[in-house]
C-alpha positions as MATLAB code, in Angstrom:
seq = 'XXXXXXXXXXXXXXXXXXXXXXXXXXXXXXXXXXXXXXXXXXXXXXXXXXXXXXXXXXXXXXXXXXXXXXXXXXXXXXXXXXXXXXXXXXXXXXXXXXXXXXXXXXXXXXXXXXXXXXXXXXXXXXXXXXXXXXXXXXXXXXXXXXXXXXXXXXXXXXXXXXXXXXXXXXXXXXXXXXXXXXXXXXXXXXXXXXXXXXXXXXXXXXXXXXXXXXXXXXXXXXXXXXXXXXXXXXXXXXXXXXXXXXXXXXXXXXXXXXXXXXXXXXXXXXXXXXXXXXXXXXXXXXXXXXXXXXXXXXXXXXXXXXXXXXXXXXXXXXXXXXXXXXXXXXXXXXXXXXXXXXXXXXXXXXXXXXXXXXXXXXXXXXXXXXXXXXXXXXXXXXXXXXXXXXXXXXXXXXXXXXXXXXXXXXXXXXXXXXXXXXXXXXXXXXXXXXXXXXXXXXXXXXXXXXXXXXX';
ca = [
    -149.594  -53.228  -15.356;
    -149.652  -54.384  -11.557;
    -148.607  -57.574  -10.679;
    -151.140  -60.359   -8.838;
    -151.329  -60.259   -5.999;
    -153.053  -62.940   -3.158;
    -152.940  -64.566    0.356;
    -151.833  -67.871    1.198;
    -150.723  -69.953    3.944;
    -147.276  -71.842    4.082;
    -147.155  -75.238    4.517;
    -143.706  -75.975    4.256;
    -140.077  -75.731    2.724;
    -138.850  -77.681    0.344;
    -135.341  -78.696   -0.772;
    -133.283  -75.708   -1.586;
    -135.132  -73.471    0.511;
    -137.995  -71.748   -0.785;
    -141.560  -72.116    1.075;
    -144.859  -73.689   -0.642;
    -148.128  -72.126   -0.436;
    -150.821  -72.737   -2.402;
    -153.685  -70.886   -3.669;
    -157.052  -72.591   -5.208;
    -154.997  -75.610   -5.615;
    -152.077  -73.765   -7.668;
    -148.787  -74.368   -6.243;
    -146.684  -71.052   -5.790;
    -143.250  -71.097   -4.409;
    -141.661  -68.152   -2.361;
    -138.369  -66.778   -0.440;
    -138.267  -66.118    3.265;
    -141.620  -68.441    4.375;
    -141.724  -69.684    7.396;
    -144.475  -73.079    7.746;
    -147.545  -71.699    9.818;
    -147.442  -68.231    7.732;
    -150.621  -66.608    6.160;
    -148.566  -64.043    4.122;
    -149.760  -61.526    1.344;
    -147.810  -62.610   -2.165;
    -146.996  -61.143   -5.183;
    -146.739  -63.033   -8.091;
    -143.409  -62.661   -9.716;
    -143.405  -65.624  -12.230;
    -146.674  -67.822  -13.948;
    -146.512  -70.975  -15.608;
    -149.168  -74.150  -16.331;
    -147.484  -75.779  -13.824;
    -146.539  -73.545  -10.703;
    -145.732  -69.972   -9.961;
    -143.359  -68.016   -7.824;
    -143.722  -64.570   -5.499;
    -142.502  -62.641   -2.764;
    -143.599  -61.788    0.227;
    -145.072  -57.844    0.615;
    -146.616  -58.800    4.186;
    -146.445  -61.431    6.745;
    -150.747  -61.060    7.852;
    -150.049  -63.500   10.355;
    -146.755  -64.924   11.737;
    -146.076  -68.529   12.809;
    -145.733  -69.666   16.206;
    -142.588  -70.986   14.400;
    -140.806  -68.029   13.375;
    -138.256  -66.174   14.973;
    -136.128  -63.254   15.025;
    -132.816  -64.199   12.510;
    -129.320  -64.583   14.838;
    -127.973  -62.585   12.152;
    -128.872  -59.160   11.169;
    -127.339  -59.480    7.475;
    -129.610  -62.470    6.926;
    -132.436  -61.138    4.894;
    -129.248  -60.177    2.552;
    -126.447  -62.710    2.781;
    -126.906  -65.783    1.049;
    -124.811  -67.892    3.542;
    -127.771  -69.580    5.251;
    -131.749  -68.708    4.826;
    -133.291  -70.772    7.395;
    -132.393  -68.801   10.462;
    -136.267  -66.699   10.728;
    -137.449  -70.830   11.139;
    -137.169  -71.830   14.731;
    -134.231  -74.370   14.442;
    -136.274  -77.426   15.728;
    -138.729  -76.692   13.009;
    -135.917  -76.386   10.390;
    -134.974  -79.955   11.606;
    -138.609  -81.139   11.127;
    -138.769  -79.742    7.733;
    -135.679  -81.344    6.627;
    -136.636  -84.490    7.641;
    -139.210  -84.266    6.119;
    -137.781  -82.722    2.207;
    -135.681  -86.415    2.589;
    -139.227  -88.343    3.210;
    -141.226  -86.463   -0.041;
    -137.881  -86.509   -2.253;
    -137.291  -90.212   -1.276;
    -140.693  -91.102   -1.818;
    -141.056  -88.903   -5.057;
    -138.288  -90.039   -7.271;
    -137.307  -93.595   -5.620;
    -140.913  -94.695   -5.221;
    -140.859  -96.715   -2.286;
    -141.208  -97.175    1.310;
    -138.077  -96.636    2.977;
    -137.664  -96.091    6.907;
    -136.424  -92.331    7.321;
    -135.089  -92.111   10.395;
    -135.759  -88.413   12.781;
    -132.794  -85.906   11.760;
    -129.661  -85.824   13.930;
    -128.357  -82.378   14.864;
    -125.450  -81.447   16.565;
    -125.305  -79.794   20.234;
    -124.705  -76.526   18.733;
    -125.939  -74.692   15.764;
    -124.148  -71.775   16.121;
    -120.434  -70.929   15.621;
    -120.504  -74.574   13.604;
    -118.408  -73.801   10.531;
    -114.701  -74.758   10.707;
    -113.846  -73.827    7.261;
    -114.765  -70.693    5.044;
    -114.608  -69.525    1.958;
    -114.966  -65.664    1.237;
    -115.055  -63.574   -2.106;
    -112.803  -60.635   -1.959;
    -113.855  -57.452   -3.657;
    -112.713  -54.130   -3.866;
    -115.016  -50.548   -3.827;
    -114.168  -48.621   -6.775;
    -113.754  -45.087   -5.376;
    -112.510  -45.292   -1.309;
    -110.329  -48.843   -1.979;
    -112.042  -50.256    1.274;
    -111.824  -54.547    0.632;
    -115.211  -55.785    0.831;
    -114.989  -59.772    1.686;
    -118.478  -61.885    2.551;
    -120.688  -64.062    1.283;
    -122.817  -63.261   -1.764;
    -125.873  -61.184   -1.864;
    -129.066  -64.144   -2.536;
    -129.229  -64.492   -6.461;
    -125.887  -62.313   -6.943;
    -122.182  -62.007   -7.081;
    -122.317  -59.179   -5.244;
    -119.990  -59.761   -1.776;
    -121.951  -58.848    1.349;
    -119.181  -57.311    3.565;
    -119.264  -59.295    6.751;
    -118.218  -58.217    9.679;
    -120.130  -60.809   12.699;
    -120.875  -64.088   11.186;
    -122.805  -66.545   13.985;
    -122.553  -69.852   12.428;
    -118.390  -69.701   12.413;
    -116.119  -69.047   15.523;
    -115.149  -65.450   16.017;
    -111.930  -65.574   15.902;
    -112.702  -65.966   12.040;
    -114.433  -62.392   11.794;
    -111.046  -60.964   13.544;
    -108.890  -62.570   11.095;
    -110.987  -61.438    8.091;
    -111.358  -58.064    9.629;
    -107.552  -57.745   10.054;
    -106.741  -59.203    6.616;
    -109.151  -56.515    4.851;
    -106.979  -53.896    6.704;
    -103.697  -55.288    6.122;
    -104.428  -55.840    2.098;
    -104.992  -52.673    1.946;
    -101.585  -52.041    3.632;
    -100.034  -54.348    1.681;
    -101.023  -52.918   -1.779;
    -103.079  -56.091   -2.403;
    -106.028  -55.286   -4.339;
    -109.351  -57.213   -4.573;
    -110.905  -58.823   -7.116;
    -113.223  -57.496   -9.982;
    -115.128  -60.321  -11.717;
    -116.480  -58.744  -14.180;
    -112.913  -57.322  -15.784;
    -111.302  -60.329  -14.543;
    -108.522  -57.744  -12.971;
    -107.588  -57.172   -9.267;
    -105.381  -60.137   -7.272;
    -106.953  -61.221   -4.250;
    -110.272  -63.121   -5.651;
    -111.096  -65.520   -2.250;
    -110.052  -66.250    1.284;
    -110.120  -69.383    2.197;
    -110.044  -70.374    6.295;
    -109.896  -73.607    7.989;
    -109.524  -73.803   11.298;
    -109.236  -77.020   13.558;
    -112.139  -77.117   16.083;
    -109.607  -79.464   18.436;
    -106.688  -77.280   18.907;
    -107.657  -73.927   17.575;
    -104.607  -73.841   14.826;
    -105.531  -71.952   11.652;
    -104.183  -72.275    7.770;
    -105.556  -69.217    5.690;
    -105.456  -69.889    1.629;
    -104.994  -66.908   -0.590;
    -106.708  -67.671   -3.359;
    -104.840  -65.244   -6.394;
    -105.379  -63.843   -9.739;
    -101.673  -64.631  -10.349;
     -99.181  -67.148  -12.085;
     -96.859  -66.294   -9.392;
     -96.373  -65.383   -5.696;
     -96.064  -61.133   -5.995;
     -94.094  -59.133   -3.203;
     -97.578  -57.661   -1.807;
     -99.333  -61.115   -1.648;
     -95.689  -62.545    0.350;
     -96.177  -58.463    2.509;
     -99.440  -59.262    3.503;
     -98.911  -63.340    4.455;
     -96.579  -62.199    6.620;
     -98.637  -59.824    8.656;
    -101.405  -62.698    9.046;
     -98.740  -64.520   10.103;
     -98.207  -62.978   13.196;
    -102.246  -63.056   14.050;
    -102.671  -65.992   16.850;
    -103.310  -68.976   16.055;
    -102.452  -68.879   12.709;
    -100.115  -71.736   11.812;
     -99.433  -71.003    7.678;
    -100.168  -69.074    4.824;
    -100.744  -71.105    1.278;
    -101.388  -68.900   -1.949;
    -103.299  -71.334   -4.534;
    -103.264  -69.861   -8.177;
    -106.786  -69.531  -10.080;
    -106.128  -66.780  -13.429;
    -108.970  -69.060  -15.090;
    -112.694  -67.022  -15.838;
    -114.430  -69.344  -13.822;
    -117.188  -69.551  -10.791;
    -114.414  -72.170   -9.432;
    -112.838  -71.229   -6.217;
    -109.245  -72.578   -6.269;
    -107.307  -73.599   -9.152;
    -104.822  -76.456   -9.223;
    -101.540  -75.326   -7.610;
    -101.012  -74.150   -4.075;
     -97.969  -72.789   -2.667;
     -97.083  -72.372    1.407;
     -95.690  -68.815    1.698;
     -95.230  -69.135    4.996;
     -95.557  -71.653    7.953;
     -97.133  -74.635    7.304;
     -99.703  -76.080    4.230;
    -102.404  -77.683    6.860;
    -103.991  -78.157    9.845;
    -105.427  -81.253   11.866;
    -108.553  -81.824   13.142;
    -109.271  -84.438   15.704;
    -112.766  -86.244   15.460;
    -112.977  -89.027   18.301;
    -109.651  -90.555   18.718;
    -108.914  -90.078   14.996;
    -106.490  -87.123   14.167;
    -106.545  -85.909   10.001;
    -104.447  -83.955    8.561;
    -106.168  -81.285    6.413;
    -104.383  -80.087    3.593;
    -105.630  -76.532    1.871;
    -106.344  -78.349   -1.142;
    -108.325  -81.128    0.871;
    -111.562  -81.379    1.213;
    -113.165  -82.103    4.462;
    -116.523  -81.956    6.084;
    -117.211  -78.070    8.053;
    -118.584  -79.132   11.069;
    -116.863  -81.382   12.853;
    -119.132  -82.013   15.403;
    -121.963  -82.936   12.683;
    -119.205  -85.357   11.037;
    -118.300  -87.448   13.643;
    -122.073  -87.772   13.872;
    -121.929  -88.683   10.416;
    -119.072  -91.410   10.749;
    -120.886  -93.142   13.900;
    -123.937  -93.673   11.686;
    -122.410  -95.507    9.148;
    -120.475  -97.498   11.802;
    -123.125  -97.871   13.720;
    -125.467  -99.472   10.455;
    -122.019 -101.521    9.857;
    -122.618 -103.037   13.043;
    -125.907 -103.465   13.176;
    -125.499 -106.080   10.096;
    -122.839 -107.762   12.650;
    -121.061 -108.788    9.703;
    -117.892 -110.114   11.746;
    -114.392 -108.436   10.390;
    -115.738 -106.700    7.411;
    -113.766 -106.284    4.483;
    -114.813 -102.482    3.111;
    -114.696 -100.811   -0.191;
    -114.185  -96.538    0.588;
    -114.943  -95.458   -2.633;
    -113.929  -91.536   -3.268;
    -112.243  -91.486   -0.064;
    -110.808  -88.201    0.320;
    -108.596  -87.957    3.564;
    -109.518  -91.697    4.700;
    -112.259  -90.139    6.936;
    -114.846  -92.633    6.989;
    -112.232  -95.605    6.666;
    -109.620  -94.432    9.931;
    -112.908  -94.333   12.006;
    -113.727  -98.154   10.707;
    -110.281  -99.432   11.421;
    -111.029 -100.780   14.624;
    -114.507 -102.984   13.324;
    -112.898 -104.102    9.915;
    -110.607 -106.588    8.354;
    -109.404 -104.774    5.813;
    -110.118 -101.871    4.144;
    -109.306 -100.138    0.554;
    -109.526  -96.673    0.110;
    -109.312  -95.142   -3.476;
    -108.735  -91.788   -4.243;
    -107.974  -89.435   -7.555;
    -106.901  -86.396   -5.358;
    -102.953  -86.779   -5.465;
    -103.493  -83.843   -2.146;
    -105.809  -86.000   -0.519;
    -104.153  -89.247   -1.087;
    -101.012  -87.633    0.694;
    -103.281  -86.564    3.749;
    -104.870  -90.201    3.903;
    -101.180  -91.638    4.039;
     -99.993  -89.150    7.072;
    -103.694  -89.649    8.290;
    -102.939  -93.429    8.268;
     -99.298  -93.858   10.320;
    -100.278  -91.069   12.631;
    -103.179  -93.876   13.964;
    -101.357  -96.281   13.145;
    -103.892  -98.033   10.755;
    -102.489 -101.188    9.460;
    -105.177 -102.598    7.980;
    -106.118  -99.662    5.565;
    -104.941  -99.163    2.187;
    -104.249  -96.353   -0.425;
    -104.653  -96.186   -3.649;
    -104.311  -93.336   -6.226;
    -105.448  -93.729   -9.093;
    -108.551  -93.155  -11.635;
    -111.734  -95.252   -9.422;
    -113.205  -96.186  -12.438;
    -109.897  -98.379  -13.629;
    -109.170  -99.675  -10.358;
    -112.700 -100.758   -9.842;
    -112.347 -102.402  -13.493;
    -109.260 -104.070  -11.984;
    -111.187 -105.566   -9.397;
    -114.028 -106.560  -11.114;
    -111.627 -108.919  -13.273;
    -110.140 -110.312  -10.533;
    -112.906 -111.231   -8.922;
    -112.826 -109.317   -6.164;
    -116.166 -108.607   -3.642;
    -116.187 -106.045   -0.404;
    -118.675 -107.246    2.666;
    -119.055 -103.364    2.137;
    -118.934 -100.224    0.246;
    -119.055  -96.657    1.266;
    -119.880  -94.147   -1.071;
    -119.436  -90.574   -0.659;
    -120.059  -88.639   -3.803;
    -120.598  -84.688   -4.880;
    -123.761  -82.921   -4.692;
    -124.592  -84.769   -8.080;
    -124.701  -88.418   -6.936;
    -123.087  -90.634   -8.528;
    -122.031  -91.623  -12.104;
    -123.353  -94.850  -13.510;
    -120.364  -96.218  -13.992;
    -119.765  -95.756  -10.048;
    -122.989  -97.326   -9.355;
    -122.712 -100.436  -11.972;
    -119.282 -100.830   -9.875;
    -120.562 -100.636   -6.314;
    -123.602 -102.776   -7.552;
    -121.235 -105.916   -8.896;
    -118.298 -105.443   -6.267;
    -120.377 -105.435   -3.405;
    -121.478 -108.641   -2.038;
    -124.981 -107.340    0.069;
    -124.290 -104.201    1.540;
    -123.497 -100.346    0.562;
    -123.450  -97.345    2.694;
    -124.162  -94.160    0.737;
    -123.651  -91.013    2.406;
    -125.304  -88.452    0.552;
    -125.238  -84.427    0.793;
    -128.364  -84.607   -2.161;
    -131.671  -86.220   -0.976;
    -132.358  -85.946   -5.048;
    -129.323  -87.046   -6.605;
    -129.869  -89.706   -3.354;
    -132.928  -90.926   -4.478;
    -132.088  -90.712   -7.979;
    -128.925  -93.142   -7.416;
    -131.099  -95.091   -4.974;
    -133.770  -96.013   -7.941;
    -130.758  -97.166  -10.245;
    -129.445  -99.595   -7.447;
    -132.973 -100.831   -7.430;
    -132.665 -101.722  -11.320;
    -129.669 -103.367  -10.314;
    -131.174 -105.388   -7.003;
    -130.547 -103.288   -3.821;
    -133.253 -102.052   -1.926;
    -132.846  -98.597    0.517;
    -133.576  -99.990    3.869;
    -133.222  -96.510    6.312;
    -131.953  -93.049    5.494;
    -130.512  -91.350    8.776;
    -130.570  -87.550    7.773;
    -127.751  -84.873    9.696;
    -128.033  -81.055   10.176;
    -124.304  -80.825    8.943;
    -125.125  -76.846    7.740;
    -127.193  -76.042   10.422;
    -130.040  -72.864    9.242;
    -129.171  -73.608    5.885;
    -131.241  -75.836    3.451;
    -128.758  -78.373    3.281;
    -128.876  -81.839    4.275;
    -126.656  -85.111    4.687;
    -128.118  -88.169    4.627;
    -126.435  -91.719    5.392;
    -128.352  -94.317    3.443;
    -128.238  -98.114    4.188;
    -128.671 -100.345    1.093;
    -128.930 -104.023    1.106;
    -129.130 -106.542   -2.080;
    -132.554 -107.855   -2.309;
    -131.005 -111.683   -2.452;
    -127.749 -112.590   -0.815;
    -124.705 -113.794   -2.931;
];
């Protein structure tokens, strides 16, 4: 029985990706649209409520589309975007935060025109590669994932990361194979190397590489084969983290240097961090400092005179070291024992007095200071993809006194958290999205939220 086929126009992309047609009023979802399209469809899944297809032919091409920079792209899963000319993949995000915002937090709130970095290619400081294995010639196969798979695309030229990154991969697939290192079969759970993990600092060009191992222990051809990365340039340490757990997780819980050093620093501003491999920190550096001059820039605009400020989930002390010099004080808290290391090295290296560390569970210690009393002129959160838990928010909501910054990489877990403050009396005044993952269907946000009455 043949599938149904019909023509549509696109009129846009929503969050995740996917383009939206419609056809007498039905609303039909589908991969690889670009807004402007009039593309023939096939229907690949029917509902009551909406349906999705593919694309057999593009009838007539928008003004807005565009050869891919990459020719795996149609196959990789790493970023979809790229056949959307990128100013019209900044238009469309801004506009997935206005309909998401508006959809699920049911208000007027000011969204602000997208912010994009100066470049858009060769972006991504850090990368994280599955490492496979072909079962008859050996060769190591290590990429992203086919789109919808766990297949590995095997990557060779990659445009959104520096190229020095496809070298090192390049050389590490040949010397594994040297080494006796063997890749990693998900399915049988067998094989050793299961990801490569690379960050490299976009200020001085220094680069830790994290084997990530299907291994208790550090074997003699994993310790072979650190050592001739090693000796590629640039390359300042080798860390082997242990993951032996069936899981979709990347790195397990313990990391070991094998050789050289266990991070790398990244200077943002005047602000140097020290980036552990177990750390996490934002890709693009030049996106983040865009990122941390929004929120101080909305901090400012309140001119609320020596701030004292709340960094919730703080990570390295990102947000908070580039506050130093407009706050008071400020109190970073942080579960990540790796992290909380980072933030203290990250702290006396800039010699930030007025910031402090703690480690500990956030929910206790914001417990402890809801007993004692205690109020921040403001309160940063940075959460997962998920948002926030309720807990966090019933926290933020009662220890702030008027004013929380919420940077968010989620427009709906945004605007879901955003409609629980407004339970608890805040009100979203602006949204300020960033292209941190640039032809990808990501998107950051920093949100500015203010209690509806003043304490």
């Amino acid at each position: 029985m043949s599938k149904e086929k019909l023509t549509l126009k696109i009129e846009k992309i929503i969050y995740g990706g996917l383009s939206f047609g419609k056809s007498e009023n039905y609303p039909i979802f589908i991969e690889g649209g670009c807004p402007g399209d009039t593309v023939k469809i096939e229907i690949t899944k029917k509902n009551k409520s909406y349906g999705l297809g593919k694309i057999i032919e593009i009838e007539h091409a928008s003004s807005k589309r565009v050869k891919p920079i990459c020719p795996l792209h149609n196959i990789c899963g790493g970023c979809g975007l790229q056949h959307i000319e990128y100013e019209e993949q900044l238009r469309q995000k801004t506009n997935i935060v206005k309909e998401t915002i508006s959809k699920i937090y049911g208000q007027e709130v000011t969204i602000l025109p997208i912010k994009a970095p100066l470049k858009n290619i060769e972006y991504r400081y850090k990368i994280q590669y599955p490492i496979s294995q072909t079962k008859v010639s050996k060769r190591i196969i290590a990429g992203y994932y086919k789109q919808g798979t766990h297949d590995a695309v095997n990557i060779k030229y990659c445009p959104v990361q520096p190229q020095i990154i496809d070298k090192i991969i390049d050389y590490i697939r040949e010397k594994a194979v040297l080494s006796g290192v063997s890749g990693y079969d998900e399915k049988r759970h067998c094989g050793i190397l299961r990801h490569v993990v690379i960050r490299m600092s976009k200020s001085n060009g220094k680069i830790l590489v994290t084997l990530v191992i299907n291994d208790n222990k550090i074997s003699q051809s994993i310790r072979t084969l650190a050592q001739y990365i090693f000796k590629f340039e640039n390359i300042t340490g080798v860390v082997a983290n242990f993951n032996t757990q069936k899981t979709n997780v990347i790195t397990g819980k313990q990391t070991k240097t094998i050789v050289g050093t266990d991070y790398t620093e990244e200077k943002i501003g005047s602000i140097i961090y020290k980036i552990s491999s177990n750390s996490f920190f934002q890709v693009n550096p030049e996106s983040a400092e865009i990122l941390f001059n929004t929120a101080k820039d909305m901090i400012q605009e309140e001119k609320i005179k020596n701030p004292i400020i709340l960094d919730a989930y703080s990570g390295v002390s990102a947000f908070a070291l580039q506050l130093k010099d407009i706050a008071r004080e400020i109190v970073c808290v942080e579960e990540s024992k790796s992290s909380t290391e980072d933030a203290k090295y990250n702290i006396k290296i800039n010699k930030a007095e007025n910031i402090t560390i703690i480690n500990d569970d956030a929910a206790k210690i914001f417990s402890e200071f809801e007993k004692e009393g205690r109020l921040f002129d403001i309160i940063i959160l940075d959460p997962p993809r998920k948002g926030c838990s309720k807990d966090s928010l019933d926290f933020a909501a009662k220890l702030s006194k008027n004013i929380i910054i919420y940077v968010s990489c989620n427009p709906s877990s945004l605007a879901a958290d955003l409609k629980y403050l407004k339970e608890r009396g805040f009100q979203a005044e602006k949204i300020q999205p960033v292209d941190m993952f640039c032809h990808t269907p990501h998107i950051e946000s920093v949100a500015l939220i203010k209690r509806i009455q003043n304490r």
